[in-house]
C-alpha positions in Angstrom: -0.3 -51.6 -21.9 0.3 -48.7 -24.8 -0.7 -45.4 -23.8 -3.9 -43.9 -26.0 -3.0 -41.7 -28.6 -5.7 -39.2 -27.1 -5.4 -38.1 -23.9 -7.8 -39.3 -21.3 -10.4 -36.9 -20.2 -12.6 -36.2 -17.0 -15.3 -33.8 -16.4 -12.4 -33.0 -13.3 -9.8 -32.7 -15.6 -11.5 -30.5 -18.0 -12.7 -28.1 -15.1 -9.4 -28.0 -14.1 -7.6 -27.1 -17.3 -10.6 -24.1 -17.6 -9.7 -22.8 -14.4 -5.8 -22.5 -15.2 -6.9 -21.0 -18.6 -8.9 -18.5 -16.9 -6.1 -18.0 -14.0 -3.5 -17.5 -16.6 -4.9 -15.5 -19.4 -8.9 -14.3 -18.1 -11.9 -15.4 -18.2 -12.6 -13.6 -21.5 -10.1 -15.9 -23.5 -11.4 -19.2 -22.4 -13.3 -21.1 -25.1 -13.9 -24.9 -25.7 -11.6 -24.4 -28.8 -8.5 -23.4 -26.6 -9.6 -25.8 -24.0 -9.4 -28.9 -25.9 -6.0 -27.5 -27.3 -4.7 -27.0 -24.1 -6.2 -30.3 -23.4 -4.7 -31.7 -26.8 -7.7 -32.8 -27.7 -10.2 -32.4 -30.3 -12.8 -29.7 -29.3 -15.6 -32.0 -30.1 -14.4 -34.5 -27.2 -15.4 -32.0 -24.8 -19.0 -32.1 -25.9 -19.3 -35.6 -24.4 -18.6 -34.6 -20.4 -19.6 -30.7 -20.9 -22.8 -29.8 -23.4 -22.0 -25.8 -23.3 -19.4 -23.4 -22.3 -21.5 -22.4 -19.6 -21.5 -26.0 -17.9 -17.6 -26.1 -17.7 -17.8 -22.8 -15.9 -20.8 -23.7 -13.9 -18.2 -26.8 -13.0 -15.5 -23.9 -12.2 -17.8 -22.1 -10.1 -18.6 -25.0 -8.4 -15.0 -26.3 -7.5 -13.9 -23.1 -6.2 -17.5 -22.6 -3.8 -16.4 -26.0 -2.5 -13.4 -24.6 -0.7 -15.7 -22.4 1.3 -16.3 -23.0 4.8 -19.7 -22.5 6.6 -19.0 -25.1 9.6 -18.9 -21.5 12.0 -22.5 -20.8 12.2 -22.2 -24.2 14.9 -20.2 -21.7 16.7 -22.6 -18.6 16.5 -24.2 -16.4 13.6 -21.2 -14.2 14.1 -18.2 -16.7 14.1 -20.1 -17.9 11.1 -20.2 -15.0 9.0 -16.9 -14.7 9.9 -15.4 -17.7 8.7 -17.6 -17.6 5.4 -16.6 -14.7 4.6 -12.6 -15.0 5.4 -12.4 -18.4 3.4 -14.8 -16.8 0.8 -11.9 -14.7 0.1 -9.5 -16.7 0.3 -11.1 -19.3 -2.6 -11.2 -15.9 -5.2 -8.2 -13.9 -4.2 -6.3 -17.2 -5.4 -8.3 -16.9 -8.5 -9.3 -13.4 -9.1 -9.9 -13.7 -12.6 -12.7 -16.0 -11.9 -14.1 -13.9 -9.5 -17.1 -12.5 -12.8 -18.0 -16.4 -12.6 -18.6 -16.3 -8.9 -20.3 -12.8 -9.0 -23.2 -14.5 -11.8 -24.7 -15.8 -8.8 -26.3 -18.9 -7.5 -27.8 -20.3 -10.4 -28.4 -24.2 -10.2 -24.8 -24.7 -8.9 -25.1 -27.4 -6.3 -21.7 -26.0 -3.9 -23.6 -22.2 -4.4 -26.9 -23.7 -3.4 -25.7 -25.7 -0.5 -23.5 -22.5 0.7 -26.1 -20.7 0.2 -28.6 -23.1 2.0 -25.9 -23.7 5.3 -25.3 -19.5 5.6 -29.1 -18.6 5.4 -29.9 -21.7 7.7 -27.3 -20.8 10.0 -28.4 -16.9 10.0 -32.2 -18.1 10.0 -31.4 -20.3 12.5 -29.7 -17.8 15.2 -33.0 -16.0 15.0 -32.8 -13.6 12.4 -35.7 -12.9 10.0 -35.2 -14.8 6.6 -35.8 -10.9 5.2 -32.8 -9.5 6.7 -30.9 -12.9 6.3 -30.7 -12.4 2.5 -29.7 -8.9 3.2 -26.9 -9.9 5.5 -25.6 -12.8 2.9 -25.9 -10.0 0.4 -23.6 -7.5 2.2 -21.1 -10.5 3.1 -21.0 -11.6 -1.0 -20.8 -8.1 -2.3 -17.8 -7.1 0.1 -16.0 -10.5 -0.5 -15.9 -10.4 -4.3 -15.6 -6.5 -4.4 -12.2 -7.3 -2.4 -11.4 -10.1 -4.7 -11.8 -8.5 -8.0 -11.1 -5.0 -7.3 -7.6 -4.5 -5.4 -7.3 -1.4 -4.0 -3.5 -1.0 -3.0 -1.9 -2.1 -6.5 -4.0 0.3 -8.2 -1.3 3.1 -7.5 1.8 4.0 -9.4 5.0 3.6 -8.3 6.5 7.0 -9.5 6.1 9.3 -6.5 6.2 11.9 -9.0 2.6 11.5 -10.5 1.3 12.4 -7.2 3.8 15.2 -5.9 2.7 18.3 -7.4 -1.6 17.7 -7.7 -2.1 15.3 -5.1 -0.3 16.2 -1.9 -2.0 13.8 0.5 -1.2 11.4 -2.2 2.7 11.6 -1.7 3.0 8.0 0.3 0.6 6.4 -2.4 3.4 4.6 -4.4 4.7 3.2 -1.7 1.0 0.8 -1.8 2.0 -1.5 -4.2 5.1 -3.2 -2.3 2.8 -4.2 0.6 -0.4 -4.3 -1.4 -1.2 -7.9 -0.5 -1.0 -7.2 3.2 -2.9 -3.4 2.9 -5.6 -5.6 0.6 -6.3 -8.4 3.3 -6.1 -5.9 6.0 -8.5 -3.6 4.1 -11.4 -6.7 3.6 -10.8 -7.7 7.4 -11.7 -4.3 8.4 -14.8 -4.0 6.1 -15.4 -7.4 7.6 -14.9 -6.4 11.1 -17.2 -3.4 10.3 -19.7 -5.0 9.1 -20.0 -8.0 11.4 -20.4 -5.4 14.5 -22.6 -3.1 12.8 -25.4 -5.9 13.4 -24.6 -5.9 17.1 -28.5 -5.4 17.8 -28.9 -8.7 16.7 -30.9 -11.7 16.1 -35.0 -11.3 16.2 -34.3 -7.1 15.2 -36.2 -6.2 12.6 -35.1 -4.7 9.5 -35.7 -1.4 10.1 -33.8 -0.9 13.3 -30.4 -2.7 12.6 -27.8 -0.4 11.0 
């Protein structure tokens, strides 16, 4: 059988394509134009899987939520907020550019609504009030895409020189970007950590006496 002149198209494959434009060149360049070029397509085609813009990234969101793993609140509210979070991470640091997509929010994504359904459930669950459940899933979301999207250790130059003279407790600071993937993932594990134990009072405290 020939091969179709036009190449054949999925909502998957077009999600996909998306997410490598958005990997490779931000989430500001991404348009259906240069999709269904990348796709070598015409950009009407897309209209037939995708209505807007907006539903292919919905459908980006969605794919990377997926990856995230809230099977540890079987284990405990802790071990669950702890594995969320980590693999949380993990899904946007291999994708920071699309981290803006995932800090929009919830929305009507279906993987954002049943993460969001398992962690509450699971906090909800272990006896915390549904109050200080959203708080908690706040805290968790706003560290894990602030690590994601804002690196700290890169952010240095390498020139020793820009920090001898003004900044003397500075002086180590461009040695930071070398190891800044490890000083990063160490960084959002202590913040984790930190976090995680500062709700050591625990489940059934009310809001007002847990730190």
């Amino acid at each position: 059988m020939p091969r179709p002149r036009t190449p054949l198209l999925s909502r998957e494959r077009i999600r996909d394509v998306a997410l490598e434009l958005i990997d490779d060149h931000g989430l500001s360049a991404l348009s259906m134009r240069r999709l269904a070029d990348a796709l070598g397509v015409q950009a009407a085609s897309l209209y037939t899987h995708y209505a807007t813009k907006d539903d292919v990234l919905d459908a980006v969101a969605n794919k990377l939520i997926a990856e995230v793993d809230t099977s540890g609140f079987e284990l405990g509210w802790r071990q669950g907020l702890l594995t969320w979070a980590r693999s949380y991470h993990a899904a946007l640091t291999a994708h920071p550019n699309a981290a803006p997509i995932i800090a929009s929010g919830t929305q009507r994504r279906d993987e954002f609504l049943a993460m969001a359904n398992a962690v509450h459930g699971g906090l909800v669950g272990a006896g915390w009030p549904a109050r200080r459940a959203t708080e908690i899933s706040g805290a968790v979301k706003y560290l894990v895409i602030g690590a994601a999207s804002t690196p700290f250790a890169s952010g240095f130059a390498d020139d020793v020189q820009v920090y001898l003279d003004r900044y003397p407790h500075l002086t180590q600071a461009h040695r930071l970007r070398s190891d800044a993937a490890r000083i990063d993932q160490d960084s959002f594990e202590l913040g984790l950590r930190a976090l995680v134990r500062g709700l050591e009072p625990g489940p059934g405290a009310s809001a007002s006496s847990v730190p």
